[in-house]
C-alpha positions as CSV (number, residue, x, y, z in Angstrom):
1,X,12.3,-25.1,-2.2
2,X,11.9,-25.9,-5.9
3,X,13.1,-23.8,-8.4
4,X,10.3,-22.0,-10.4
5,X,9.5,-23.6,-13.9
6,X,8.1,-22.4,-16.6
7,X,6.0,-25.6,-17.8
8,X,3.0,-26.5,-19.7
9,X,1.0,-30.2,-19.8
10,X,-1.7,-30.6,-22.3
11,X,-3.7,-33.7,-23.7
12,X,-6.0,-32.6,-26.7
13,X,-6.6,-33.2,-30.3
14,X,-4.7,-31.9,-33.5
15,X,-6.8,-28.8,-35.2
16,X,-4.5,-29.2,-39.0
17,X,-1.4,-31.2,-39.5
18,X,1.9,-30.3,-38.8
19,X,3.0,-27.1,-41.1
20,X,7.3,-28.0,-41.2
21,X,9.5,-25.6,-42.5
22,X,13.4,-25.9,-42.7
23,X,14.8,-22.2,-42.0
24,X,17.8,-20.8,-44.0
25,X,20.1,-22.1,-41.1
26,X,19.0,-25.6,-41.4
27,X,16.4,-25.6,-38.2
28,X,13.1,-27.3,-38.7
29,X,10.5,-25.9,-37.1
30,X,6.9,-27.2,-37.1
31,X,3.5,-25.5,-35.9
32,X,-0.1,-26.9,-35.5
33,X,-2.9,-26.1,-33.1
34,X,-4.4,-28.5,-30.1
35,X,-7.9,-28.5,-29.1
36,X,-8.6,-28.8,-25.0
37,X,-11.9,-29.0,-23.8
38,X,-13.5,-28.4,-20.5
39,X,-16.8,-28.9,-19.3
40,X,-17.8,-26.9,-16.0
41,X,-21.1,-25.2,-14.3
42,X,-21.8,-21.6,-15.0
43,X,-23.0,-19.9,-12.3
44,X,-26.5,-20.4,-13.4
45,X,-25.7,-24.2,-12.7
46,X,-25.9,-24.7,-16.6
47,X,-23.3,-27.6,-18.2
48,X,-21.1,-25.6,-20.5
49,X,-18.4,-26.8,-23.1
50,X,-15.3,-25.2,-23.1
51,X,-12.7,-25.4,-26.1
52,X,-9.7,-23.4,-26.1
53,X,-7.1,-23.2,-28.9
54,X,-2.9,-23.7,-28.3
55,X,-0.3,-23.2,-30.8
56,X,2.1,-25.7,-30.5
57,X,5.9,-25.3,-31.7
58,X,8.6,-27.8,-32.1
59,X,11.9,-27.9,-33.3
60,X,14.5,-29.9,-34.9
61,X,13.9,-33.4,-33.9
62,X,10.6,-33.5,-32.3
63,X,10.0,-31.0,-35.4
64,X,10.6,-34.3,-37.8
65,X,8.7,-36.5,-35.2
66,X,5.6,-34.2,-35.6
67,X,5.6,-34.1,-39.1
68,X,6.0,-37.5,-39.7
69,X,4.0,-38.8,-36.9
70,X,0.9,-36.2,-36.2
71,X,-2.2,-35.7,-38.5
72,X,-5.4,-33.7,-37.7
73,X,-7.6,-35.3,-35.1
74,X,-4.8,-37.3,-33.5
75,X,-4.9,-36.8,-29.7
76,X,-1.6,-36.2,-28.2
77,X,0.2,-35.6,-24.9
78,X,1.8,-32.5,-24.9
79,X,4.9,-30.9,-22.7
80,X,6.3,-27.6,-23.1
81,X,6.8,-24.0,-22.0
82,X,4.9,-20.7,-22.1
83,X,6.3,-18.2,-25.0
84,X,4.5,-14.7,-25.2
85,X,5.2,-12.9,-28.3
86,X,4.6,-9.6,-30.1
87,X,5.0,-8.6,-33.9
88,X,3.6,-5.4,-35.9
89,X,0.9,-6.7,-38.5
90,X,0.8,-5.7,-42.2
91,X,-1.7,-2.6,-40.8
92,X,0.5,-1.8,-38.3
93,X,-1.5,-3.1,-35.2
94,X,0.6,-5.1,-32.2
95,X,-0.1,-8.1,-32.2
96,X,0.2,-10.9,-28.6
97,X,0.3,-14.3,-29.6
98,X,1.1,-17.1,-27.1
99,X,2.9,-20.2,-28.5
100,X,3.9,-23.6,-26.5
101,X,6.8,-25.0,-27.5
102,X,7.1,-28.6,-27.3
103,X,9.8,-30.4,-24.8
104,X,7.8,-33.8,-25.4
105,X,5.1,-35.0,-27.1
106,X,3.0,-38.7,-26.8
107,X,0.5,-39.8,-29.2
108,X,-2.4,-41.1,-27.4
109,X,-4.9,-42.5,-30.5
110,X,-5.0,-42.2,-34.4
111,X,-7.6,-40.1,-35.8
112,X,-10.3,-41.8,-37.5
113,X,-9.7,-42.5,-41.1
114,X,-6.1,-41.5,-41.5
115,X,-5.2,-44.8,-42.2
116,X,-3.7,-45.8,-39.0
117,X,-5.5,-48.7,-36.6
118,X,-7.3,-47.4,-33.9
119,X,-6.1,-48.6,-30.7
C-alpha cells in the first residue's frame, strides 16, 4: 500500500506578484495568490464558471525563483502541500486560512504585456 500524502497539484494564473520577504533569520519567504477555474452544470443544467482563490507559499530558493521569475497573470504549474492555519485578528476574531506551500513550481506562459515573449 502507499503511504498517505499530503499533496496538492494546481495549474492557474498569478492574482499579484510575488510579495518576498527575508525574515530576521535569513529565510525568504514569498506569497501570492493562483486563480483556478472550473466550468461545470448546475443542477438546473446551466454552464457555470467557477473561480476559486489559493495562497501560495514558498521558501528559500523557490522563494527567489518566484520573485524573480513570476508576475501577475503568468500561468504556472504548481506542487505543494495542504497547511491549515489559525491566528487571532486585531478584533480578536479566529481566523482559518489555508495556504499551499510550494514543493515545485513550472511556468506555463508569460502574461500579456510584462515584457516577456509569448510562447
Amino acid at each position: 500500500m502507499n503511504a498517505l500524502r499530503n499533496k496538492v497539484m494546481l495549474v492557474g494564473n498569478l492574482g499579484q506578484d510575488p510579495q518576498i520577504k527575508t525574515l530576521e533569520s535569513g529565510q525568504k519567504v514569498v506569497h501570492f495568490t493562483l486563480a483556478t477555474k472550473d466550468d461545470f452544470k448546475n443542477s438546473d443544467g446551466q454552464k457555470v464558471k467557477e473561480t476559486t482563490w489559493h495562497n501560495i507559499t514558498a521558501w528559500n530558493g523557490l522563494a527567489e525563483i518566484a520573485s524573480k521569475y513570476l508576475k501577475k497573470g503568468n500561468e504556472v504549474f504548481v506542487e505543494g502541500r495542504i497547511v491549515y492555519r489559525t491566528y487571532e485578528d486585531k478584533k480578536g476574531a479566529t481566523k482559518n486560512v489555508t495556504d499551499i506551500v510550494l514543493n515545485d513550481l513550472l511556468l506555463l506562459r508569460s502574461a500579456k504585456g510584462n515584457g516577456k515573449e509569448e510562447e
